[in-house]
C-alpha positions as CSV (number, residue, x, y, z in Angstrom):
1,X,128.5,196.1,107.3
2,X,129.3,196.5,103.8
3,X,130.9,194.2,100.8
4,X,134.2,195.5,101.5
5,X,134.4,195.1,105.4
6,X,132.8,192.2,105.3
7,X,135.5,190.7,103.0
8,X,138.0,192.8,105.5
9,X,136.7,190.8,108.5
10,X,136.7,187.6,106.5
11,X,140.3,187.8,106.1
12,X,141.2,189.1,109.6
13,X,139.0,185.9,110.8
14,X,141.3,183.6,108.5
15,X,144.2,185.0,109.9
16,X,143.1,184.4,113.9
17,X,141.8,181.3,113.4
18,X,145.1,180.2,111.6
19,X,147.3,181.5,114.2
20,X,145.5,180.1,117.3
21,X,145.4,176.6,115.3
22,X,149.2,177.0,115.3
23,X,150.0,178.5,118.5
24,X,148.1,176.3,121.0
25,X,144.0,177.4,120.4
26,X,143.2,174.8,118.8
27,X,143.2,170.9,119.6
28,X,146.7,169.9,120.1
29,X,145.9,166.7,119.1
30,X,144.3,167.0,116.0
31,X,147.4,169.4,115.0
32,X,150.3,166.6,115.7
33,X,148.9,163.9,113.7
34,X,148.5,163.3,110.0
35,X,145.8,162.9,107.9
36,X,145.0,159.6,108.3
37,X,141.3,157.4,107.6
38,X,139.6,155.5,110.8
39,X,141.3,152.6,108.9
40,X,144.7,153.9,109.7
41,X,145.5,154.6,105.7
42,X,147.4,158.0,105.0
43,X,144.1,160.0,103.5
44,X,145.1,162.0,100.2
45,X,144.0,166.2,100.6
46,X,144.1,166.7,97.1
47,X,141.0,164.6,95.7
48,X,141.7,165.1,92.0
49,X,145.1,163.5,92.5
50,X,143.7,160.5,94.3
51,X,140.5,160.2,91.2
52,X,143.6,160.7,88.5
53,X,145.3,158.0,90.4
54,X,142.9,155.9,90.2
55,X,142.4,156.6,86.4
56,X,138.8,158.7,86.8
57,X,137.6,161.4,85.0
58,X,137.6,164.2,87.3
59,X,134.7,167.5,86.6
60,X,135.1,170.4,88.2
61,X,133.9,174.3,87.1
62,X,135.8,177.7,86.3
63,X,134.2,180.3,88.6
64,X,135.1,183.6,87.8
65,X,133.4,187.1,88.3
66,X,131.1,188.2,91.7
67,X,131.1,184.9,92.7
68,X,134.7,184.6,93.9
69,X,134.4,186.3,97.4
70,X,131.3,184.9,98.3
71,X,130.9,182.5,101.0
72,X,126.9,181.8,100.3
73,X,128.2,180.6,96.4
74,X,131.2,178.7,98.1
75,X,128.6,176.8,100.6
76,X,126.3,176.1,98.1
77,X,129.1,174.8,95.8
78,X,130.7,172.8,98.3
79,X,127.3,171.0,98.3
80,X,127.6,169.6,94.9
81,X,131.2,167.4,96.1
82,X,129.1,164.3,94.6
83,X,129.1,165.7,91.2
84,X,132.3,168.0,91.0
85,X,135.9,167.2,92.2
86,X,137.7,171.0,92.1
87,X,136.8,174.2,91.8
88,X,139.1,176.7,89.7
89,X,138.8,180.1,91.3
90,X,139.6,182.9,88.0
91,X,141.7,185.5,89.7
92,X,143.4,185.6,85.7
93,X,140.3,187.7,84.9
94,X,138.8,190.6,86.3
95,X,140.2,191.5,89.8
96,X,143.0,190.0,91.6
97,X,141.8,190.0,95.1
98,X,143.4,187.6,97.7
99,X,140.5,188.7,100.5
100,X,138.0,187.6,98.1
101,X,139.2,184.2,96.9
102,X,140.2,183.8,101.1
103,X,136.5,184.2,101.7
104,X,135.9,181.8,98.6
105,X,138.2,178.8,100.4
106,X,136.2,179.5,103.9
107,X,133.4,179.0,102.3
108,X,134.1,175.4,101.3
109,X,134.8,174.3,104.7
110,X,132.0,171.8,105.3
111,X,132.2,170.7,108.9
112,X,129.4,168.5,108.4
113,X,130.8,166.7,106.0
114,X,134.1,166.3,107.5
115,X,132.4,165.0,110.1
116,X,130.4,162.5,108.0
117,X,133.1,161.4,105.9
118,X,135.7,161.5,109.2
119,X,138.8,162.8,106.9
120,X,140.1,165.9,105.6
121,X,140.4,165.3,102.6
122,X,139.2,168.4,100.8
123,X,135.6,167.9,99.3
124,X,136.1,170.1,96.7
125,X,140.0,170.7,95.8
126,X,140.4,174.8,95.1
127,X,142.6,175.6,92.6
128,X,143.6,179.2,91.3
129,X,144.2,180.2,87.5
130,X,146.8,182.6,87.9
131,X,147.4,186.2,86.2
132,X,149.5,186.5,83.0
133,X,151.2,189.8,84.2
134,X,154.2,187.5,86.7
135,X,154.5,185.5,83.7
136,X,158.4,184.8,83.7
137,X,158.1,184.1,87.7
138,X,155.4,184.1,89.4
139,X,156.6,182.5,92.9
140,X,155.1,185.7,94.7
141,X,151.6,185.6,93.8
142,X,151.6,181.2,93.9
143,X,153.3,182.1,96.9
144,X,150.7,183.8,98.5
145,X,147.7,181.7,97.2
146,X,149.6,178.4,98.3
147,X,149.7,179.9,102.2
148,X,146.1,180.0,101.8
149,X,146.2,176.4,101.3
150,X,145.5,176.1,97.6
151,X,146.0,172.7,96.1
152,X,146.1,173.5,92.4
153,X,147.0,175.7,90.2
154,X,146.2,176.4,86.0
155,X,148.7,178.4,84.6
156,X,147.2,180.7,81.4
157,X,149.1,180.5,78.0
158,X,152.2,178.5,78.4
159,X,154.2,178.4,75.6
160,X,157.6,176.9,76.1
161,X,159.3,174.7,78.7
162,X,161.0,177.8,80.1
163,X,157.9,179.3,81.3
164,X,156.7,175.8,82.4
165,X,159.5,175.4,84.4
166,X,159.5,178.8,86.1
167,X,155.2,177.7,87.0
168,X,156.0,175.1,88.4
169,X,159.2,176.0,90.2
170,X,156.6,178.5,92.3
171,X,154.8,175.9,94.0
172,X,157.7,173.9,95.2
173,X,159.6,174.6,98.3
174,X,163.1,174.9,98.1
175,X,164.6,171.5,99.7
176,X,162.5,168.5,98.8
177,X,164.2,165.5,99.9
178,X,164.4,162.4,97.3
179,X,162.9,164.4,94.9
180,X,165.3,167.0,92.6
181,X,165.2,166.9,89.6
182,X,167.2,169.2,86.9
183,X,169.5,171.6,88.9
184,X,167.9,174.8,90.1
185,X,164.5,173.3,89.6
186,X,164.3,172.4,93.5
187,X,161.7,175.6,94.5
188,X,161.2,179.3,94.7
189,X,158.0,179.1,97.8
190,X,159.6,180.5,100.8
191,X,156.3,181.2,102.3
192,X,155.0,180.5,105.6
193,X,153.1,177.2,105.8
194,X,151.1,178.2,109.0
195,X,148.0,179.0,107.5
196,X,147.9,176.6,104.8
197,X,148.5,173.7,107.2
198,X,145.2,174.7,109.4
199,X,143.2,174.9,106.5
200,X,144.2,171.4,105.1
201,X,143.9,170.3,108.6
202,X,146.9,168.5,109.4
203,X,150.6,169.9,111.6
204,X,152.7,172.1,110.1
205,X,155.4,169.5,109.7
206,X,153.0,167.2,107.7
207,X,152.1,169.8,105.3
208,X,155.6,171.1,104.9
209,X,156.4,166.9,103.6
210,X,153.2,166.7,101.3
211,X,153.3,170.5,99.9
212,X,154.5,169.8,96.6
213,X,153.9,168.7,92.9
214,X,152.6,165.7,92.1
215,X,153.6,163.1,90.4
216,X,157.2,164.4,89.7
217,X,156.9,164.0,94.2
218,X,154.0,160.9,94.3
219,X,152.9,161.7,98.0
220,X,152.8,165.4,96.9
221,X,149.7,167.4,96.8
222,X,150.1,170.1,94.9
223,X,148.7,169.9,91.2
224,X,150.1,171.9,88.2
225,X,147.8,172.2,85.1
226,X,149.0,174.4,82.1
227,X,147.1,175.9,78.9
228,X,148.2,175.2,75.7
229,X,146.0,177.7,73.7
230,X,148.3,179.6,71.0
231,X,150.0,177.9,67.9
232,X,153.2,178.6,69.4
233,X,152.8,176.2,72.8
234,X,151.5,173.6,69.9
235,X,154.7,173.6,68.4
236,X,156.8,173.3,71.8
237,X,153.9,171.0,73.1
238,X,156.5,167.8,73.4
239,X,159.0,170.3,75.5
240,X,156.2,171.8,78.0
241,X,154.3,167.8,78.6
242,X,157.8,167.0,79.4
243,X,158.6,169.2,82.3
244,X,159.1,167.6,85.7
245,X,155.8,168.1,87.7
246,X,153.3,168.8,85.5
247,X,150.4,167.1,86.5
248,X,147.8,168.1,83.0
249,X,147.3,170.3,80.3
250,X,144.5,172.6,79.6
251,X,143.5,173.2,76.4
252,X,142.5,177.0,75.8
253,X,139.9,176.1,72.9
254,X,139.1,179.9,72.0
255,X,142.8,181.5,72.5
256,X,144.1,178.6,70.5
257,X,141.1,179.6,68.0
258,X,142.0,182.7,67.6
259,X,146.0,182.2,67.9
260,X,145.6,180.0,64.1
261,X,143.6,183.1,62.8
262,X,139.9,181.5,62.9
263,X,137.0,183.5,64.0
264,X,134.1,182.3,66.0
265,X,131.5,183.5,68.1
266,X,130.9,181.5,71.4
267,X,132.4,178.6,72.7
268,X,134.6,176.6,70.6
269,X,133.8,173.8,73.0
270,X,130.3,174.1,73.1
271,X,127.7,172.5,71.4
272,X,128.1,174.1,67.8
273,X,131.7,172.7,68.2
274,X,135.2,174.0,67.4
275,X,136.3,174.5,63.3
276,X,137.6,171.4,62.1
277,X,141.0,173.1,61.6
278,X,140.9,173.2,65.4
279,X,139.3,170.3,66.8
280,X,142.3,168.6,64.4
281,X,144.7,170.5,66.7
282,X,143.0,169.4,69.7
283,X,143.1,166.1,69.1
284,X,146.9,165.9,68.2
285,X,146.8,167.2,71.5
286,X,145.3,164.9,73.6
287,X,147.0,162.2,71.5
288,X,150.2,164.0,73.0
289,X,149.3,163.8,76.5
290,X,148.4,160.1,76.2
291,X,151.9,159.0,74.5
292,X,153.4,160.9,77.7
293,X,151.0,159.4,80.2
294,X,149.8,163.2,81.1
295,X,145.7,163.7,81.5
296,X,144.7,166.5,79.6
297,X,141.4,168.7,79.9
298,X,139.3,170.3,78.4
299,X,136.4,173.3,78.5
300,X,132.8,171.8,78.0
301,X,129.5,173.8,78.0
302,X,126.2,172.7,77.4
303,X,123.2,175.2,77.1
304,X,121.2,171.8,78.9
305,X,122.2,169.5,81.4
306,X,121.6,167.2,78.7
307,X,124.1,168.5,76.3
308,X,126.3,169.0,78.8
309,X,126.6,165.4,79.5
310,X,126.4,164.2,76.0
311,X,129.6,166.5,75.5
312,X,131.5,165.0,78.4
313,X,131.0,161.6,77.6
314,X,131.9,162.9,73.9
315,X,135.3,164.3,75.2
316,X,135.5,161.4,77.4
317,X,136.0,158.9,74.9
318,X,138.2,161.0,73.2
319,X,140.8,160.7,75.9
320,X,140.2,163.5,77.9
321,X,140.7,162.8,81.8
322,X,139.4,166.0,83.4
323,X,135.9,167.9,82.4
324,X,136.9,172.0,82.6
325,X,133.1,172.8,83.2
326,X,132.2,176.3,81.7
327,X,128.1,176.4,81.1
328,X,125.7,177.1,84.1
329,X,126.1,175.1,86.9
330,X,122.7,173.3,85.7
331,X,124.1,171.7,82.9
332,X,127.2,170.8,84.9
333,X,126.2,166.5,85.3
């Protein structure tokens, strides 16, 4: 069997397993109630939202590339949930292929550690940086990636509160009791939540109540991260922090590089470190997020395990909440 019916079958397997969950194959049981610990406390799906809660840094790496569509890279990252807390899957990059990035979120699926852990709460939260191209709306293709059961999405070069809005507006459904805010902000997903709901592991009804943004919704799981990278979203930075929903910002160290005119070669964020023109800008932005109670991130790579860490906790006393891990998975922690 080759790459591409492989990836085919993958999908077509998703999509059985899905519908029997739904229509009476699988355990009833397990279907009707909600995610709930042995204890008897409601369990959180999204893991990053319950370590942000709780005020913890939270690491997780960009995978981009051959990689996404692999289920031998997915099972092997789903081994590291001690030291990583997401995964963001870049479908911005390279080819957007939902069969690939379906085969991806399979391969996560530890049984033996949902076993060992007795919850389903997700290991390792997937999120999905999204294409530019459905800039101005892109409810179709969040849409689509949300009925997979994606928890997270990071939306690429957002420069105003308009385009914030319209980002986050795609991951909500449209009737959210308790929790509208500005009038026609209440949802564009219309999607089926089917599949979604067998792969977080809880009813339909259950996921259809906790399937959307946190903290504007706090039992929501759904988590919205945009990139401030140009000198343009820097300016409007106080609009787009503001916008109901959003749960961090991303800064895009080598767009935003290149966006004030400054040429480098690597990663700004690396261990040669960004121009001090930069790193000035990055730090106004962090102080931003912390005056508006928002956790902000940010890319790290180390050529060394070593530097790696010495960079995180670098970053980490800087203010930054979330470590956007960019080097070899080596140097990840």
């Amino acid at each position: 069997m080759n790459r591409r019916m492989a990836l085919a079958a993958g999908a077509a397997l998703f999509t059985w397993l899905a519908a029997g969950a739904v229509g009476g194959g699988a355990n009833p049981s397990a279907q009707a109630r909600d995610a709930k610990s042995a204890s008897g406390a409601r369990v959180r799906i999204n893991r990053v939202i319950e370590k942000l809660e709780a005020g913890a840094v939270v690491y997780g790496p960009q995978i981009t590339g051959p990689a996404i569509g692999s289920a031998e890279f997915a099972i092997d990252l789903s081994r590291a949930a001690d030291k990583i807390q997401f995964v963001s899957w870049d479908v911005k990059n390279g080819m957007f292929d939902l069969g690939r990035l379906q085969m991806s979120l399979l391969g996560l699926l530890d049984r033996a550690d949902i076993l060992k852990r007795a919850s389903v709460q997700h290991g390792i939260t997937s999120f999905a940086r999204v294409p530019l191209r459905p800039h101005d709306d892109p409810a179709f293709v969040v849409g689509e990636m949300l009925d997979m059961g994606l928890t997270g999405f990071v939306f690429p070069e957002i420069d105003n509160r308009k385009q914030a809005e319209a980002a986050i507006r795609a991951m909500r459904y449209p009737h959210r009791d308790g929790y509208q805010s500005p009038a026609g902000y209440t949802g564009g997903h219309v999607g089926s939540a089917a599949r979604a709901a067998w792969y977080w592991g809880v009813s339909e009804a259950e996921y259809r109540r906790r399937a959307d943004v946190w903290p504007l919704n706090p039992d929501g799981e759904l988590f919205a991260m945009v990139q401030v990278e140009t000198v343009e979203a820097v300016k409007n930075l106080k609009e787009i922090i503001t916008t109901p929903g959003l749960g961090a910002v991303l800064i895009g160290a080598n767009t935003l590089t290149d966006s004030m005119g400054i040429k480098v070669s690597g990663l700004v964020t690396g261990p040669a470190g960004a121009p001090p023109a930069v790193e000035k800008v990055m730090q106004q932005i962090v102080a931003t997020c912390h005056e508006y109670k928002v956790p902000c991130a940010i890319p790290v790579a180390g050529n060394t395990r070593e530097e790696g860490v010495a960079l995180q906790q670098r970053r980490i006393t800087e203010g930054f909440q979330i470590m956007y891990l960019t080097g070899a998975p080596a140097t990840y922690r």
